[in-house]
N, C-alpha and C positions, 0 to 999 in steps of 0.2 A: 776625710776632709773635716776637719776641726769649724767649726762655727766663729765667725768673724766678732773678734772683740767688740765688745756696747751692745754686742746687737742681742735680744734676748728676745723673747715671748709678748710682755708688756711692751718694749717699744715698737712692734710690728704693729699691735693694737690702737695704741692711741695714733700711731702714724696712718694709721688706717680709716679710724675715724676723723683725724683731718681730713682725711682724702675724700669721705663722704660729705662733712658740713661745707666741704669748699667748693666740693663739682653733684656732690648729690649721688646716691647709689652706688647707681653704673659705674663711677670711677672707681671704686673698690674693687680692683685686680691685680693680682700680681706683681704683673710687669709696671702697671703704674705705682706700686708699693715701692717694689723696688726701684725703682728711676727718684723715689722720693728720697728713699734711706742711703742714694748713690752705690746699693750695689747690685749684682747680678739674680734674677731672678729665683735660681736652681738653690742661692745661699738661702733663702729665703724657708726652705722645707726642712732647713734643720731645726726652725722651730714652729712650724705649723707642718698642719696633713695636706694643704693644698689651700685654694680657694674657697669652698666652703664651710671647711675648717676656719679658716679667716675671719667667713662672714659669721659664724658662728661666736665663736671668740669676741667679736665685734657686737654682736647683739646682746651677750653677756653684759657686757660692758657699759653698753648701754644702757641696757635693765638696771644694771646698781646704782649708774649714772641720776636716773630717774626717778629712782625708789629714794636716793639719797635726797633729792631736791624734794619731793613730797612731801616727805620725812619732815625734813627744814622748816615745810609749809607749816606743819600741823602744831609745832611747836606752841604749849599753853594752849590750842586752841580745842573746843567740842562741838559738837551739835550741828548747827547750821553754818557755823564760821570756821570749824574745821572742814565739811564738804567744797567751801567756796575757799578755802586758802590751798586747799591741797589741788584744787580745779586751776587756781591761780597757776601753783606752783609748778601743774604739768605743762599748761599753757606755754610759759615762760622757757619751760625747757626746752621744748619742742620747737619753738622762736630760736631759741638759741644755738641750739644744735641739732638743724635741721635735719641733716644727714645721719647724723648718731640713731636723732630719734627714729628716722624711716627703716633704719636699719633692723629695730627691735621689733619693728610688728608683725614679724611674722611669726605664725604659729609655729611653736618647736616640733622637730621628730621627737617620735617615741624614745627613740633612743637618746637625745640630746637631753640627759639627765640635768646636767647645769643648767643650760638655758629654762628646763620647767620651774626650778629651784628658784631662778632670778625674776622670773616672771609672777612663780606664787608668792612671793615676798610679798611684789606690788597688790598682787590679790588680795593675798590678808592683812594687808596696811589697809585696804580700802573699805576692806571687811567691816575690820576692827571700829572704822569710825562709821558705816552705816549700821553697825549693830544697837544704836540705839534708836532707830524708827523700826523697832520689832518686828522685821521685814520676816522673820523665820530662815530656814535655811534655802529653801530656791527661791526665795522673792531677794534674797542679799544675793544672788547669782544674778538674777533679773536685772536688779539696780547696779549691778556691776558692768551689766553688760548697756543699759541704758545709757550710766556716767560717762563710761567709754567713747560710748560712740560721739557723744554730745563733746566731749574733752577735744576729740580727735577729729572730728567736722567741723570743733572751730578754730583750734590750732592750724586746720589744713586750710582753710576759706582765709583767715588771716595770714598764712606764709607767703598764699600767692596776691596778695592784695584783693583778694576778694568780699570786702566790706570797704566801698569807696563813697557812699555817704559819710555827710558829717556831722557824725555821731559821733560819741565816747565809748568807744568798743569796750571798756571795763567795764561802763552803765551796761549794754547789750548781752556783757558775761552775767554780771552777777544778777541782771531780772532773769536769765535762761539758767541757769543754777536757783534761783528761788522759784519758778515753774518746776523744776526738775524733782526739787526739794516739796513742795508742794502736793505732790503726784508720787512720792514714795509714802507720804504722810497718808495718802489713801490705801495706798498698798500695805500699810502695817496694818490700819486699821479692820483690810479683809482679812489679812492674817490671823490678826485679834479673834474675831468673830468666828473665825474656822478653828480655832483652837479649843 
């Protein structure tokens, strides 16, 4: 059985991730793939290994998706206004491609070589711009995993309307990125001292 013309690799992917920004996760299967791409299921595995191959493929995708808007963020900027555009920039993804984004967080297998690869990208992007509060090397692990969660607890509070005072949710990021920032500025400083 020959593989059905147009249909390749890439567009199973981004069709896929339609499928997640527009119903969220769970609708990344198969059968809902194919009902989108109008064809049969079974055509489907001439270019993927299945369903978790899919989601896999998917969260790649995502990863560069992400790394790439960061990137964008960071553009001319250092210091304290590169932490807060690149916080921006994840922010905004995740807003916008909800699904994409929910897709990529999950921890890779061992064996899922790419997806380590797309995900350490973002790592050492992040790296790179905390390496100047001389955090050493496990405290830029620390504040990695610190930005993370802060990025990803306010992208997830704001997707579901979870900030319903009326405030200016960009004042409420950038004072919680300047506490953030504030509090790595301690953490270099014990660094400092233990060095």
């Amino acid at each position: 059985m020959s593989p059905r013309a147009g249909l390749d690799t890439q567009t199973l992917v981004l069709a896929a991730a339609e499928l997640a920004d527009s119903g969220g996760f769970e609708q990344v299967t198969l059968a809902s793939l194919a009902a989108r791409l109008g064809v049969r299921s079974p055509s489907l595995y001439n270019h993927i290994s299945g369903l978790d191959g899919l989601r896999t493929l998917v969260a790649e995708y995502g990863l560069e998706e992400l790394y790439l808007a960061m990137s964008a963020g960071l553009a001319g900027k250092k210091g304290d206004a590169a932490v807060l555009a690149m916080g921006e920039a994840y922010v905004a993804f995740a807003g916008r491609r909800p699904g994409l984004y929910a897709m990529t967080l999950r921890a890779p297998q061992q064996s899922d070589t790419a997806l380590q690869e797309a995900g350490n990208r973002i790592l050492q992007l992040i790296i790179g711009v905390l390496a100047e509060y001389r955090l050493g090397t496990e405290g830029e692990l620390h504040a990695v995993r610190g930005l993370r969660s802060i990025l990803h607890g306010f992208a997830a509070l704001h997707s579901i309307g979870g900030f319903g005072m009326p405030l200016d949710t960009a004042v409420s990021f950038q004072r919680l990125i300047n506490t953030f920032l504030a509090g790595i500025r301690c953490m270099g400083e014990d660094a400092e001292e233990k060095a």
